[in-house]
C-alpha positions in Angstrom: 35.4 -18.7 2.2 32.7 -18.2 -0.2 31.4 -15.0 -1.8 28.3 -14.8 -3.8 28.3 -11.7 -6.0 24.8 -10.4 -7.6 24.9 -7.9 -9.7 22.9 -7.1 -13.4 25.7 -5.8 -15.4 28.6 -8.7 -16.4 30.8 -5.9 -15.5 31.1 -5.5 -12.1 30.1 -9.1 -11.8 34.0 -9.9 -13.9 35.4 -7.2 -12.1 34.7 -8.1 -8.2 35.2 -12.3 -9.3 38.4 -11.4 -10.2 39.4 -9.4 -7.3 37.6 -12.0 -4.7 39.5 -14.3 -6.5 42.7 -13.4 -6.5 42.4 -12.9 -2.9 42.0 -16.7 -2.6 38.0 -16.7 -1.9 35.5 -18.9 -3.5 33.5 -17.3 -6.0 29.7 -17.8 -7.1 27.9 -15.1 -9.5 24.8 -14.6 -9.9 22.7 -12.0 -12.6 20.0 -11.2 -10.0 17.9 -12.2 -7.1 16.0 -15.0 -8.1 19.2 -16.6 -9.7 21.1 -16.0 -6.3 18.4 -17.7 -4.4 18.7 -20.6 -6.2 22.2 -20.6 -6.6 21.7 -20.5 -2.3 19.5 -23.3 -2.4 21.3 -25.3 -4.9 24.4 -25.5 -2.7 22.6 -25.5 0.9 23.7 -22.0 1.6 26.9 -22.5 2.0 27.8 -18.8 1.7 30.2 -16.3 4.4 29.6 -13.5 2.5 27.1 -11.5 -0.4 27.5 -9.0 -2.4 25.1 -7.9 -4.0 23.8 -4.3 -6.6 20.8 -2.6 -4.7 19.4 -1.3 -8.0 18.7 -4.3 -9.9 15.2 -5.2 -12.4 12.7 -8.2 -11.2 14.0 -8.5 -7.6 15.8 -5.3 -5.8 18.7 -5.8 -3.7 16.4 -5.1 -0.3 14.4 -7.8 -1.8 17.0 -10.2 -1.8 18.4 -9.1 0.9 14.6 -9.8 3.0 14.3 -13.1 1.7 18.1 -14.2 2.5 17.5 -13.0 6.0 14.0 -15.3 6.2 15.5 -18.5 4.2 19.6 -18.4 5.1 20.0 -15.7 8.3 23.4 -15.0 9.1 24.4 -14.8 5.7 26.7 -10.8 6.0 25.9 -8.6 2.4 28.1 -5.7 1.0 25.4 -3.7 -0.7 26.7 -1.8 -3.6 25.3 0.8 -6.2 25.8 3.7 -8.1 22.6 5.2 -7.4 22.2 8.0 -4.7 19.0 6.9 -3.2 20.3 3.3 -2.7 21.6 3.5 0.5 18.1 4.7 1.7 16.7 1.5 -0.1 18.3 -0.5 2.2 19.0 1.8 5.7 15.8 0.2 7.0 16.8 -3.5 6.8 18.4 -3.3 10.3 15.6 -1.8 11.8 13.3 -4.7 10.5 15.4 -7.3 12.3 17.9 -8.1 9.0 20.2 -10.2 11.5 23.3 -9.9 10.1 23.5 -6.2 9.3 25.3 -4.7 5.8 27.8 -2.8 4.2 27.3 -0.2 1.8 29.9 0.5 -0.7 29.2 3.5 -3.9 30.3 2.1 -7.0 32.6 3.1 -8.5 34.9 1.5 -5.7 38.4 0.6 -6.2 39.4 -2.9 -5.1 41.2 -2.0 -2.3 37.9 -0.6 -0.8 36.3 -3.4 -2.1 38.8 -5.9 0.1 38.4 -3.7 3.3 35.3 -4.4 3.5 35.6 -8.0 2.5 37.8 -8.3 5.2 35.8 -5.9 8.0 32.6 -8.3 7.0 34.5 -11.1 7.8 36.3 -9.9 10.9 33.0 -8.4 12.6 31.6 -12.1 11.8 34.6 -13.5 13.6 34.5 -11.5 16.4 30.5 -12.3 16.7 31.2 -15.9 17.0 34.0 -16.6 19.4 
């Protein structure tokens, strides 16, 4: 399975590699939407899973999350942030047709929270395809 985490600060971007990675997942980062785009281009999309900040400079994590849906649909995103008003950045994406709905997570998350949703993501998807 491969993850794609987005994410402006090195951070978090260190910090969720190493606990996707331990876990045995793939891991691809990316330091913002137009780099995760073209890291999704670059290797045909391959992706089960994003996870991607909400509050990020150039492109936003709705942004990214808009385009994904129009260029790779299907693709499942864990949105996370530490800002309050993120989650209603991104609340209206399933209204607007975002096919394969989203996770919020607050940061600071431990990684146990951070797996349980991995894992949820990648259940629902199961479940959605048998």
């Amino acid at each position: 399975m491969t993850i794609l985490i987005e994410d402006d600060e090195p951070a978090v971007l260190r910090y969720i590699g190493s606990i996707a990675r331990r876990e045995g997942y793939e891991v691809l980062v990316a330091d913002g939407g137009d780099e995760a785009l073209a890291i999704c281009k670059s290797h045909g999309c391959c992706l089960d899973l994003m996870i991607s900040d909400v509050a990020m400079p150039r492109m936003n994590g709705r942004a990214l999350a808009e385009s994904m849906n129009r260029e790779y649909p299907g693709v499942p995103i864990i949105f996370i942030s530490g800002h309050p008003k993120s989650r209603d950045m991104v609340a209206g994406l399933t209204a607007q047709g975002f096919e394969s709905g989203f996770t919020y997570l607050e940061k600071p998350f431990k990684a146990e929270e951070l797996l349980r949703a991995i894992r949820s993501v990648f259940k629902t998807v199961a479940k959605a395809s048998a």
